[in-house]
C-alpha positions in Angstrom: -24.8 6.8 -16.2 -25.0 4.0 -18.6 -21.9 1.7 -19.0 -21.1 3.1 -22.4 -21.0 6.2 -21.7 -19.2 5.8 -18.0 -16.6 3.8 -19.6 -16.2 7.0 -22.5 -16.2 9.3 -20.0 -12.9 7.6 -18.5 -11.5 6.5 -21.6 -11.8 11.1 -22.7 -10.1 11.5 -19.1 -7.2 8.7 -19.8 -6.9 10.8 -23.3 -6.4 14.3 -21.0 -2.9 13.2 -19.8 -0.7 13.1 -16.5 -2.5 15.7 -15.2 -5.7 14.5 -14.5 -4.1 10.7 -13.9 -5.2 10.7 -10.2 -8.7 11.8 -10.9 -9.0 9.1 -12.8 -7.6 6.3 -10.9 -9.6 6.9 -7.8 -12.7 7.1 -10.3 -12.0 3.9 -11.7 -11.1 1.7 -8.3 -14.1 3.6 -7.0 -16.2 2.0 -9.8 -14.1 -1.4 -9.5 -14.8 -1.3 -5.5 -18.3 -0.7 -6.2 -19.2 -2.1 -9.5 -22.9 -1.4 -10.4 -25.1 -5.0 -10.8 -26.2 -3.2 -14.4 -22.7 -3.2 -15.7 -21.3 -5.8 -17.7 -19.0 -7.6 -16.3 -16.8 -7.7 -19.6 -16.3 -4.0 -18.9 -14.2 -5.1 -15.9 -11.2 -6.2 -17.4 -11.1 -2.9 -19.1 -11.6 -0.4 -16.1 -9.0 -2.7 -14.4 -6.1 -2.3 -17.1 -7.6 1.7 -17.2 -6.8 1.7 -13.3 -2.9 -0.1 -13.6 -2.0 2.0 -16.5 -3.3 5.5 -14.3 -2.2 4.0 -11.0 1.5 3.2 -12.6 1.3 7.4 -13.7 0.6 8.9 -10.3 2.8 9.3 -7.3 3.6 7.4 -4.0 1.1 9.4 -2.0 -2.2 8.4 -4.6 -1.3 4.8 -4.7 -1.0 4.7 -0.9 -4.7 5.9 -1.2 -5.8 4.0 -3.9 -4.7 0.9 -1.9 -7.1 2.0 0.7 -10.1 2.5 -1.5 -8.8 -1.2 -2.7 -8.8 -2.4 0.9 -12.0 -4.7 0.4 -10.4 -6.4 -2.8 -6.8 -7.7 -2.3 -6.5 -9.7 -5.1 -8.1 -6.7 -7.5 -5.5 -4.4 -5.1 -2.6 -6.9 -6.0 -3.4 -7.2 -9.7 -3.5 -3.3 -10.6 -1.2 -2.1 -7.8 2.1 -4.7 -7.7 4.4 -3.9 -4.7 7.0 -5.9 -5.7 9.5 -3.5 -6.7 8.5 -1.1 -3.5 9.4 -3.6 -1.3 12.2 -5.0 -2.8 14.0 -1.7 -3.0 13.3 -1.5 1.0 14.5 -4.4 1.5 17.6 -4.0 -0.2 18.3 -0.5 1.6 18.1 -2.6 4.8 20.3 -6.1 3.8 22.9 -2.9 2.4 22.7 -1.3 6.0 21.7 1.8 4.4 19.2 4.4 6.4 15.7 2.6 5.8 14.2 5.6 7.8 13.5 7.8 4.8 12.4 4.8 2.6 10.1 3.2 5.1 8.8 6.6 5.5 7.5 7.2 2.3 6.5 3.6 1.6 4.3 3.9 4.8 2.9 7.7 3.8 4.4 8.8 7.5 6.7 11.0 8.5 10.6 10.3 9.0 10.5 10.6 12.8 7.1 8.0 12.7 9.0 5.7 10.8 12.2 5.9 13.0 9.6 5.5 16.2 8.1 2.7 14.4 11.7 1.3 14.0 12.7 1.6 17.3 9.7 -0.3 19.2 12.1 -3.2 20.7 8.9 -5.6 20.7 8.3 -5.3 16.4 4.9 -4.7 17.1 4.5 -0.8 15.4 6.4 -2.5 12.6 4.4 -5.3 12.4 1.0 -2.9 12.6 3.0 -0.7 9.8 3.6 -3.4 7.3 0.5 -5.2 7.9 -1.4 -1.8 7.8 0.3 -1.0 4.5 -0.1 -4.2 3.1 3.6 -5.0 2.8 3.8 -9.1 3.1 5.5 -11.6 5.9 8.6 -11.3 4.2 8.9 -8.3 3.8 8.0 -7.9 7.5 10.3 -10.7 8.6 13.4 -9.1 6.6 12.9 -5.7 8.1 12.4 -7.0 11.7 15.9 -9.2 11.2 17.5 -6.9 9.3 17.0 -4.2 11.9 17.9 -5.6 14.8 20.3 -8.4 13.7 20.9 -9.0 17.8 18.1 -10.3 18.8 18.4 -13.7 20.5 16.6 -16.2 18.4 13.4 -16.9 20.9 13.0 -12.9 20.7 13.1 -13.3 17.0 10.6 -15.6 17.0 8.0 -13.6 18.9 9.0 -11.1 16.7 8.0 -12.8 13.8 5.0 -13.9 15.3 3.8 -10.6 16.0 2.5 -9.9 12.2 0.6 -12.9 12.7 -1.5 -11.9 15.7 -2.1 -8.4 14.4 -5.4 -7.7 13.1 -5.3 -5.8 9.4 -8.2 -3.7 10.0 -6.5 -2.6 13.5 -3.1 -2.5 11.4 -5.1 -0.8 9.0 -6.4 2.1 11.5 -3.7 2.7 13.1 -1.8 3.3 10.3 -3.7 6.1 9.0 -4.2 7.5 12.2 0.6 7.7 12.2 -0.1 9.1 8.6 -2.9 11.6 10.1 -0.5 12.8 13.0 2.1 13.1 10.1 0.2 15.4 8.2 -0.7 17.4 11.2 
């Protein structure tokens, strides 16, 4: 399909409403992630303010995947899918002492009893794999591990910490989906 005509085609299904929303943000970071070489890359900036107005539309569970299909672009990820508010809301529930198992929950796409699990690993290494996996940031990471266990002696905070560091985020990456895969079994 030529470029004119692709970029109708989306611009007719941005015009259909909230309905078809997720249709069209995975069509558009599909064509972002793999951006034909005969497409202008002027057309760019418009598929990429397409995909953050659809991709603010659609729910928790879409995002999660469009930041998957996003995966090989961080910074095109960052740009059209801020997490900003996400994390800051987790983070709040935990400096409040509120229950972060039903927030971390949904923010990770698992189920309540993962993210408790994941929460209760003493060494922060299934939170570290989580966040890292879910592309939450050091702080954010940091924060949860502290806030969570506010005991810890400070060289076991430290190799805490460290253990976001030494994880891998294509591992992180896998063995999130794989949690998010036994949640949906």
């Amino acid at each position: 399909m030529a470029a004119s005509q692709k970029l109708s085609h989306l611009l007719q299904l941005a015009d259909q409403g909230p309905a078809l929303r997720a249709a069209l943000a995975e069509e558009v970071a599909e064509l972002l992630t793999n951006w034909p070489g005969d497409y202008p890359n002027s057309m760019r900036g418009a598929c990429e303010a397409l995909l953050a107005k659809a991709a603010h539309d659609v729910d928790d569970d879409t995002r999660a995947r469009l930041r998957v299909q996003l995966y090989s672009n961080p910074e095109l990820a960052a740009r059209v899918l801020p997490r900003e508010p996400v994390t800051q809301g987790l983070v709040e529930t935990a400096r409040q002492g509120g229950d972060i198992v039903p927030v971390l929950a949904e923010k990770l796409g698992v189920d309540a009893k993962m993210a408790a699990q994941i929460l209760d690993d003493e060494t922060g290494a299934a939170l570290a794999v989580a966040c890292k996996g879910a592309s939450l940031d050091r702080p954010t990471f940091s924060a949860l591990a502290l806030l969570t266990r506010p005991g810890r002696d400070r060289a076991h905070a430290f190799a805490v910490l460290d253990a976001f560091d030494n994880v891998p985020t294509s591992e992180a990456t896998r063995l999130l989906r794989g949690w998010r895969g036994q949640a949906a079994a």
